[in-house]
C-alpha positions in Angstrom: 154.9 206.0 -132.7 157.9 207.4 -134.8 155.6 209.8 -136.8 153.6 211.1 -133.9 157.6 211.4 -132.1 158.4 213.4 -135.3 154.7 215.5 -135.0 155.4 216.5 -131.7 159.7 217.7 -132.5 158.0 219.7 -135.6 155.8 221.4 -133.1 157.5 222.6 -130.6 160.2 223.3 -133.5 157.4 226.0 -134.4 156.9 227.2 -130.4 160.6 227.1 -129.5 161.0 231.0 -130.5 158.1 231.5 -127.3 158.4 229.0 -125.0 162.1 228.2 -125.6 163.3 225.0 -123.7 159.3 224.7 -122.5 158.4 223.8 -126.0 157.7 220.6 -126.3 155.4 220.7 -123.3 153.7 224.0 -125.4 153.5 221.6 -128.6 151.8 218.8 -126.2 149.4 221.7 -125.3 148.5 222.5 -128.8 147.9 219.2 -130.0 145.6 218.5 -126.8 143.4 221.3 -128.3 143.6 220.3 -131.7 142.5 216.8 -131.2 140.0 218.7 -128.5 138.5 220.8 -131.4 138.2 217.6 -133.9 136.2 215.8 -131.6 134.0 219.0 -130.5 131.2 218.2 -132.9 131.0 214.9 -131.4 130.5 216.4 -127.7 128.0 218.9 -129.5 125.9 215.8 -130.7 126.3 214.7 -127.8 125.1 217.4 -125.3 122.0 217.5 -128.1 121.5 213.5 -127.5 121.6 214.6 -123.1 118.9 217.2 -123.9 117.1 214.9 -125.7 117.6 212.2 -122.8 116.2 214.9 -120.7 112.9 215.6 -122.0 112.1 212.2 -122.5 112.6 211.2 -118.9 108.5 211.8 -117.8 107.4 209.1 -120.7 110.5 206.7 -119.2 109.2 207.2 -115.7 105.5 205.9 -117.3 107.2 202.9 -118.7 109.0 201.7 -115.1 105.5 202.5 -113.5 103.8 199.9 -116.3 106.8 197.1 -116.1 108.1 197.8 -112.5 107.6 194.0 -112.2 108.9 193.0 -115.3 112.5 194.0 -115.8 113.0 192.0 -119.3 109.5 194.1 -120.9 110.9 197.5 -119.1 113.5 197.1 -121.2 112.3 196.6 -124.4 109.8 199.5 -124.2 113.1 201.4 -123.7 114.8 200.7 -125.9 112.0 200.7 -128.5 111.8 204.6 -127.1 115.1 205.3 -127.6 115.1 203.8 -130.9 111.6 206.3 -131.9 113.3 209.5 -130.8 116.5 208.1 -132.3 118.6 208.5 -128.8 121.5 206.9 -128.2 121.9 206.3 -124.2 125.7 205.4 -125.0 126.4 208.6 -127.4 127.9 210.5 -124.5 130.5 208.4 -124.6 132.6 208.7 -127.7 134.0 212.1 -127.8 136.3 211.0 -124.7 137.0 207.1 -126.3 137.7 209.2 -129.1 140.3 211.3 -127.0 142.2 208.0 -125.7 144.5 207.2 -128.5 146.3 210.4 -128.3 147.0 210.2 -124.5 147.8 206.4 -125.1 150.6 207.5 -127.7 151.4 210.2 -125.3 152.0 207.6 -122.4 154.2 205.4 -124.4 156.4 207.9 -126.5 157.7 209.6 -123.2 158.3 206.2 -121.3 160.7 204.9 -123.8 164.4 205.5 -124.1 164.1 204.5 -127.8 162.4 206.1 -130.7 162.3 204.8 -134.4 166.4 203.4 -134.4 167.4 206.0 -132.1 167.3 207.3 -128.9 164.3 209.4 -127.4 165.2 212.6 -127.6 161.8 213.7 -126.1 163.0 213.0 -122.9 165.4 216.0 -123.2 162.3 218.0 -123.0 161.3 220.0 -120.0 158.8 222.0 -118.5 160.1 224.2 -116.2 163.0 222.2 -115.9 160.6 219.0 -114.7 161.4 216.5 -117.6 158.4 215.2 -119.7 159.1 211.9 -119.1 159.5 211.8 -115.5 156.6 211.1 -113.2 155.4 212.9 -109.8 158.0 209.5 -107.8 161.0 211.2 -109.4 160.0 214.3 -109.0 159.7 213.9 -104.7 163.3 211.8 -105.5 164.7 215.0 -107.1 163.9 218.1 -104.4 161.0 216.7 -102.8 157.6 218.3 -102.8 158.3 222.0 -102.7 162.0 221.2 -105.4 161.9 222.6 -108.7 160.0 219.2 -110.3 157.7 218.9 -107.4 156.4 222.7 -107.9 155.6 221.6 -111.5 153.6 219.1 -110.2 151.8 221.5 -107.5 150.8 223.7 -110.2 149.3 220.8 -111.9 147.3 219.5 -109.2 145.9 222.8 -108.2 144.6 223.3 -111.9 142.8 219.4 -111.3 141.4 220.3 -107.8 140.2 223.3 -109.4 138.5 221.6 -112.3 137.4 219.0 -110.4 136.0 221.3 -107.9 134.0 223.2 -110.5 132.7 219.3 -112.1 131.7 218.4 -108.5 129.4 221.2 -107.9 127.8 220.9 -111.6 126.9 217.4 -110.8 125.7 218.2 -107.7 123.5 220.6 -109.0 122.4 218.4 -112.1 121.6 215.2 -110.0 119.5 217.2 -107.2 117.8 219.2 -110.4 117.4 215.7 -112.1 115.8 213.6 -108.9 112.3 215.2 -109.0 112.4 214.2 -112.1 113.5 211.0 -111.9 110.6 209.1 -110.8 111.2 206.1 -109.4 114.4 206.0 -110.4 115.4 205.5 -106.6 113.7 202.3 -106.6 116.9 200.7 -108.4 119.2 198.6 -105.9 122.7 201.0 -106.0 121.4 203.6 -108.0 121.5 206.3 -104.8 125.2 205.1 -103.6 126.2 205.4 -107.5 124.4 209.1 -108.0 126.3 209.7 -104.9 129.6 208.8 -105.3 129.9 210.1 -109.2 130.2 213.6 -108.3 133.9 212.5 -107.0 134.7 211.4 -110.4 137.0 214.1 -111.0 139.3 213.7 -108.3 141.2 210.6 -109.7 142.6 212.5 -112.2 144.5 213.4 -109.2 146.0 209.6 -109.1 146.2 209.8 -112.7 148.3 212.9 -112.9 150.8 211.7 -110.4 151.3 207.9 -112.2 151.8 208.9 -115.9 154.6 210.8 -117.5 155.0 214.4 -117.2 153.6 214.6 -121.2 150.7 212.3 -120.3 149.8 214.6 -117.2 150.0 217.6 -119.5 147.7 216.0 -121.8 144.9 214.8 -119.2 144.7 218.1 -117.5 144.9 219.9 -120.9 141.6 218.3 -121.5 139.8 217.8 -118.2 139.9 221.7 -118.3 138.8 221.9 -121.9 135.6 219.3 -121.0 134.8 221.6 -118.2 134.4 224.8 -120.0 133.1 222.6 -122.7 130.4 221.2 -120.7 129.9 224.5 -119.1 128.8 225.8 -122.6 126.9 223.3 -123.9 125.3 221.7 -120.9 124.3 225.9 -119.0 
């Protein structure tokens, strides 16, 4: 914690001469993008592994027509098919565990008042005078919605209804792409009320945004707009 503490001061140490007292929340930026960029080759692999998915859903349609009425031998064929074309179905999945360390780190370095034997000086930090380790409840306590800490926090949302905006439409568009091709796919109990409701995904980072510390916030909407111009690229 005390080294990541010390990462983020040498930072925004580096910004201070642009961003001045907003630095730290410039430095929290930065290393969102850094750790963004690491794990990049992981979401390439991985929007490779979706194509793949993709193309092999006409031969997975065949194999639920052959054991519609054997769940146990439906799955075994698939997996066996995964394991030929060397697919992962879970692949998708570790760039963002990947990402979850950092915004753990994140979370817990701006809710202390402590850091190493000292106290936190982090939470002298600011971002247009909103402090980093404040959340959206102090923010209405201190000027309400439309105050100072509470336009912060407007700004922040818009960018999240924005993003999630643009991720709801995708999905929309993937899923109604995606059914024709899906076979019987809508034969599976609560696979329609799931395909419907994942398009709203996005939102709760919303929720999310308004719970964590300012830093934290910073971080996941750093990065839900980087994975939507991300997927934007690799998923056209």
């Amino acid at each position: 914690m005390s080294a990541f503490g010390t990462l983020v001061e040498q930072v925004a140490d580096l910004l201070q001469p642009l961003f001045h007292a907003s630095a730290a929340a410039a430095a929290i930026v930065l290393i969102t993008a850094l750790v963004r960029l690491l794990v990049h080759p992981l979401s390439r692999a991985s929007a490779r592994g979706q194509r793949a998915r993709t193309a092999l859903r006409p031969r997975v349609a065949e194999l639920r027509e052959k054991h519609g009425g054997n769940p146990e031998k439906y799955q075994k064929a698939l997996l066996e098919l995964h394991a030929r074309e060397k697919v992962s179905p879970l692949a998708g999945c570790l760039p963002g565990l990947l990402q979850i360390p950092a915004f753990v780190l994140l979370y817990h370095l701006f809710s202390g008042t402590t850091l190493g034997d000292g106290p936190n000086g982090l939470l002298n930090h600011r971002l247009f005078g909103a402090p980093l380790g404040h959340r959206y409840a102090d923010a209405l306590g201190d000027g309400g919605v439309f105050g100072a800490q509470g336009l912060v926090y407007l700004g922040l949302f818009a960018v999240v209804a924005l993003v999630a905006t643009f991720n709801y439409r995708r999905t929309k568009r993937t899923t109604a792409a995606a059914a024709p091709e899906a076979g019987g796919e809508q034969r599976v109990p609560g696979l329609g009320a799931v395909s419907a409701f994942m398009p709203f995904l996005s939102y709760f980072t919303l929720l999310t945004v308004a719970l964590v510390p300012l830093a934290a916030a910073l971080y996941v909407v750093t990065s839900t707009t980087w994975s939507a111009v991300e997927r934007a690229v690799l998923y056209p």
